[in-house]
C-alpha positions as CSV (number, residue, x, y, z in Angstrom):
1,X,0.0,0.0,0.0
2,X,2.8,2.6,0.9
3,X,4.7,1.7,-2.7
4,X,1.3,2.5,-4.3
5,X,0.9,5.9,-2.6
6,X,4.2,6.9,-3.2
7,X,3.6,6.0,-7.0
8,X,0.5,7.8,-7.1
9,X,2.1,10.7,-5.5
10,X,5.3,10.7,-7.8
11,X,2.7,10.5,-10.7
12,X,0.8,13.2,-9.7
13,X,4.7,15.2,-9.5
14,X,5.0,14.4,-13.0
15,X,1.7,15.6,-14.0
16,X,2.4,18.9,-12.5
17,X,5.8,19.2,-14.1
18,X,3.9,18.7,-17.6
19,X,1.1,20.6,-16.8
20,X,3.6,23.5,-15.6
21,X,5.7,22.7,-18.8
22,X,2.5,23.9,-20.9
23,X,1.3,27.5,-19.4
24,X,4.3,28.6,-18.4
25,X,5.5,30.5,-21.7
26,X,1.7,30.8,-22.6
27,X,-0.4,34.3,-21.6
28,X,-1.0,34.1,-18.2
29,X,-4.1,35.8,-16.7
30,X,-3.8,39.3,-15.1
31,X,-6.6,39.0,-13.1
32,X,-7.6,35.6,-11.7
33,X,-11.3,35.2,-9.6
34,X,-12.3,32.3,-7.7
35,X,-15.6,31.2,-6.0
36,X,-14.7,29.3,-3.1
37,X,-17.3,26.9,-3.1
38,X,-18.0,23.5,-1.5
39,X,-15.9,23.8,1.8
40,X,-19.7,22.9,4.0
41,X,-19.7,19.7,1.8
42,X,-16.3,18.3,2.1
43,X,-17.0,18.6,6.1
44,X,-20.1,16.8,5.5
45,X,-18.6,13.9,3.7
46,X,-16.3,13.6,6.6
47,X,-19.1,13.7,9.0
48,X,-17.1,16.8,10.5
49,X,-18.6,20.1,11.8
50,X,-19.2,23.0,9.0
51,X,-16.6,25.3,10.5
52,X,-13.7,22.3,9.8
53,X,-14.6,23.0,6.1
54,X,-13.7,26.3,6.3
55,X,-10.5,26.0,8.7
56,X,-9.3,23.5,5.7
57,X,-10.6,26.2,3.2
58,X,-8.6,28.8,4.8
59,X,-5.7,27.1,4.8
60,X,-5.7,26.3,0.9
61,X,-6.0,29.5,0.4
62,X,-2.3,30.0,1.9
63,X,-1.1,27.8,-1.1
64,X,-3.2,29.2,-3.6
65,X,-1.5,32.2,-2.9
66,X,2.2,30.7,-3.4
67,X,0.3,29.3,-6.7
68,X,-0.1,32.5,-8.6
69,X,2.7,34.4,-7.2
70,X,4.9,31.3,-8.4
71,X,2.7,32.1,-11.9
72,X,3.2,35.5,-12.1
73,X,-0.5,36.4,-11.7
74,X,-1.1,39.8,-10.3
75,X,-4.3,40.3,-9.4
76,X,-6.5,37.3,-7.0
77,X,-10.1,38.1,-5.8
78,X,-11.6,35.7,-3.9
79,X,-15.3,35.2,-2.9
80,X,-15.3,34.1,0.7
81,X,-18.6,35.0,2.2
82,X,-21.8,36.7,0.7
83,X,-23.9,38.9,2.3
84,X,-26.7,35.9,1.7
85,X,-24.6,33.8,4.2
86,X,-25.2,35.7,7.5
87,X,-28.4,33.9,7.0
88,X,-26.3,30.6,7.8
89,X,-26.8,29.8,11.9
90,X,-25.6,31.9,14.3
91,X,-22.6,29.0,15.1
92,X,-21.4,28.7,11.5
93,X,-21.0,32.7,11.3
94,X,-19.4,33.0,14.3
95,X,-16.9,30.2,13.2
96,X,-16.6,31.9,9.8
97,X,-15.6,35.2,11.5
98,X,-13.2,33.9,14.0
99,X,-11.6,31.7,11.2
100,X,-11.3,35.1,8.8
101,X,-9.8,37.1,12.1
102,X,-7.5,34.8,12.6
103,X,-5.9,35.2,8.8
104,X,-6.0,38.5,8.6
105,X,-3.9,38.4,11.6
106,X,-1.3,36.3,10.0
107,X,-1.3,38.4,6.5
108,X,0.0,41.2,9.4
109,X,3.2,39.5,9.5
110,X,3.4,37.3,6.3
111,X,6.6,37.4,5.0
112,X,5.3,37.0,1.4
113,X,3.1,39.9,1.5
114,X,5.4,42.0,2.3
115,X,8.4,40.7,0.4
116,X,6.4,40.3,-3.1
117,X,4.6,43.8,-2.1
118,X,0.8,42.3,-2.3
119,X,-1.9,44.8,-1.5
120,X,-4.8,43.3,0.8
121,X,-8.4,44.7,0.8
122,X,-11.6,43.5,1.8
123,X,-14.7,44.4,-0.7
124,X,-18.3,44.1,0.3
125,X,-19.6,45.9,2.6
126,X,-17.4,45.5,5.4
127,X,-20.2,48.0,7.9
128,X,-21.8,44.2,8.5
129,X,-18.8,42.6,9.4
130,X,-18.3,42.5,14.0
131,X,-16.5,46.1,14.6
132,X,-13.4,44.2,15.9
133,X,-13.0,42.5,12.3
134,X,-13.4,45.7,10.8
135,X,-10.5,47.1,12.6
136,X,-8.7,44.7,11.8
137,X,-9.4,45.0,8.4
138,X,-8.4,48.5,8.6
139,X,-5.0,47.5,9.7
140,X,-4.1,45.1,7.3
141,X,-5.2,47.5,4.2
142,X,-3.5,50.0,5.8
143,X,-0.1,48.4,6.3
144,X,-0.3,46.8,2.4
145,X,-1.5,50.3,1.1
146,X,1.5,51.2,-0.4
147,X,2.0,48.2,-2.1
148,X,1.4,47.7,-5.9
149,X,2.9,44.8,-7.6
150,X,0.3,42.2,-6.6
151,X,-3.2,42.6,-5.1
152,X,-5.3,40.5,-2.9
153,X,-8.6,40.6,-2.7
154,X,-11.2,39.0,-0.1
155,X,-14.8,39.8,-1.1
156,X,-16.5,39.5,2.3
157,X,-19.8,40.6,3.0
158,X,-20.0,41.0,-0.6
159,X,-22.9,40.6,-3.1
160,X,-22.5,41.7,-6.8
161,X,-25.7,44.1,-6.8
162,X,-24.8,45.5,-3.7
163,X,-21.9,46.5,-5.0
164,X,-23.6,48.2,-8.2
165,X,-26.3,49.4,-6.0
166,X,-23.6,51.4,-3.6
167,X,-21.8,52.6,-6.5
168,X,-25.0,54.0,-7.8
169,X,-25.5,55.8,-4.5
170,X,-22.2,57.6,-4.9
171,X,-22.8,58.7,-8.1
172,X,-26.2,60.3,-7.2
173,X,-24.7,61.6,-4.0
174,X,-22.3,63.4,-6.8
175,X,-25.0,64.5,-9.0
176,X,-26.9,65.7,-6.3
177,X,-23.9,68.1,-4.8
178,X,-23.3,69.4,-8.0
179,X,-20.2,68.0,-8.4
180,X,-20.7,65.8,-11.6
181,X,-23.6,66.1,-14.1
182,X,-25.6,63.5,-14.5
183,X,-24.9,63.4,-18.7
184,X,-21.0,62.7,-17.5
185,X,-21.9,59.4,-16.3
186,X,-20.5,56.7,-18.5
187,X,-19.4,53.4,-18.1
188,X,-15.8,54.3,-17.1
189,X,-17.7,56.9,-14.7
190,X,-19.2,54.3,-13.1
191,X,-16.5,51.6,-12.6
192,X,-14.9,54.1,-10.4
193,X,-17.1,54.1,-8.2
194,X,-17.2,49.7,-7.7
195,X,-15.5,47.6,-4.9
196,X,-12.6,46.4,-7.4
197,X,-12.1,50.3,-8.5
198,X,-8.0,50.4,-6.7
199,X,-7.2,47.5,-8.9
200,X,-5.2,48.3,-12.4
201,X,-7.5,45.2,-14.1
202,X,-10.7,45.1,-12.7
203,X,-12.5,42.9,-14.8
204,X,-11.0,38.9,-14.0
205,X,-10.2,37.0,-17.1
206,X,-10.3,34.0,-15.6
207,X,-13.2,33.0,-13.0
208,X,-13.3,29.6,-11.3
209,X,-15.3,28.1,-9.2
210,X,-15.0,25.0,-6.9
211,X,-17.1,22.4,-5.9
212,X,-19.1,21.4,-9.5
213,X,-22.0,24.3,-9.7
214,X,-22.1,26.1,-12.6
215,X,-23.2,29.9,-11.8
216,X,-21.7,33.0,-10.3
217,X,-24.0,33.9,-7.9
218,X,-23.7,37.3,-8.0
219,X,-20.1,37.1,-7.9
220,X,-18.3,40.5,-9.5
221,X,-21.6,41.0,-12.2
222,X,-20.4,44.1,-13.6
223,X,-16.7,43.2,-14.4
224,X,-17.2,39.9,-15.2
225,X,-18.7,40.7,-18.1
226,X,-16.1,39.4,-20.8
227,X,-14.5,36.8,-18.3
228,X,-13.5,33.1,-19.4
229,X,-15.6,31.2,-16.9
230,X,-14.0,27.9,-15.3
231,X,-16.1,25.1,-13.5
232,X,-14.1,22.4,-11.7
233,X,-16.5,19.5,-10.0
234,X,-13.8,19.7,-6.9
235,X,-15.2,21.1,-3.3
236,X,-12.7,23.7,-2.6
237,X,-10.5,22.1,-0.1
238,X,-9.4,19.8,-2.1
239,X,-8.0,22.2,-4.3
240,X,-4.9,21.5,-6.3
241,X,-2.1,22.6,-7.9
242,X,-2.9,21.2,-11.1
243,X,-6.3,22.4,-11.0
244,X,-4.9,26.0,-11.1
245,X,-2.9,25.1,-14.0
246,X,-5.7,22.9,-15.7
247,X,-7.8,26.0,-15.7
248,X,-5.1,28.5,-16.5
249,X,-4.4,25.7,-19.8
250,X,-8.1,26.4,-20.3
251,X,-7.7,29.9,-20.4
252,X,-4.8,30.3,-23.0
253,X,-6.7,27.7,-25.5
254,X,-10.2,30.2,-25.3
255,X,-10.0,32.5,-28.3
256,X,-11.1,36.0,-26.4
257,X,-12.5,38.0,-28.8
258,X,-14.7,40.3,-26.6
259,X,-17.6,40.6,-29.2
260,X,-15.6,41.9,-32.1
């Protein structure tokens, strides 16, 4: 049994070294997005508690992060928690929180962030989040604020049309001040005025998501507009190397043509 695993796992090497072999000289995405779904289900299969889902979620994120720096990707936005999920029980939320404190504490000191310069920032609307977590937040944003060659992006509390609905409210809070006219609105206008609006690509060009549904939930609606959608049938703690590179192969093969 242990000279099968450690052919399996020496097969699974060499897969990766091919894989890696393909998209390395190819066009790598700018702007990678990923719906981190399926973490409630893997702890179900394993008859464990919801919130060990996300502790094993949380921690594939660390690697996913070594992933695309290692790639060269600049830009990751990541949908962690909707503002539909604070209807989960009170326990799960709780757990979800705690779990999210407890990274954003470690990005604080994370040797990576600060050596390949990645800026951090929450979207959504971060008002819902427990005013401890916000603070906290506010420190790790503000010590990655001067950073600029990679960005990292939690959407937390997020929802796609709250995010166009608050951009909206800006722009009439403008109009009504005088301070822009309301024939000056355009689409460039507007996507100033979005969550993703610090970010020198704000539309992904790659979206995946985890754990074999096939929609995006409200995930980034406005700028995803033109973006090569990925669907792996993988919950997201199990969450590979290769499948990064699967979908990135996946990427360079789509012809993008954006309507023309």
């Amino acid at each position: 049994m242990f000279k099968a695993l450690l052919s399996t796992v020496g097969a699974y090497k060499l897969y990766e070294k091919w894989l890696w072999r393909q998209v390395k000289n190819g066009v790598k995405p700018e702007h990678i997005a990923i719906i981190l779904d399926g973490n409630r289900r893997w702890a179900s299969d394993k008859a464990l508690n919801p919130w060990a889902g996300h502790e094993k979620g949380a921690e594939k994120v660390e690697k996913l992060i070594d992933w695309c720096l290692k790639l060269g990707v600049k830009s990751i936005t990541l949908y962690v928690f909707s503002t539909e999920n604070f209807q989960r029980s009170q326990g799960e939320v709780e757990e979800i929180m705690r779990i999210a404190s407890e990274n954003f504490r470690k990005i604080l000191v994370d040797e990576r962030i600060h050596k390949d310069r990645v800026r951090v920032k929450v979207i959504g609307r971060v008002n819902l989040l427990p005013k401890d977590m916000q603070q906290l937040i506010v420190d790790v944003e503000n010590v990655t604020q001067n950073y600029g060659e990679h960005f990292l992006n939690f959407a937390f509390a997020y929802g796609g049309r709250a995010e166009i609905v608050d951009a909206a409210k800006k722009i009439a809070e403008e109009v009504h001040a005088g301070r822009m006219k309301p024939e000056k609105v355009d689409e460039k206008t507007f996507e100033k005025y979005l969550y993703t609006s610090h970010l020198p690509k704000q539309d992904p060009d790659l979206i995946i998501r985890t754990s074999g549904e096939e929609r995006l939930s409200g995930f980034l609606l406005w700028q995803s507009a033109y973006s090569e959608l990925c669907f792996l049938d993988v919950f997201w703690p199990d969450f590979r190397l290769i499948d990064l590179l699967r979908a990135v192969r996946t990427f360079q093969n789509r012809k993008r043509r954006f309507g023309a």
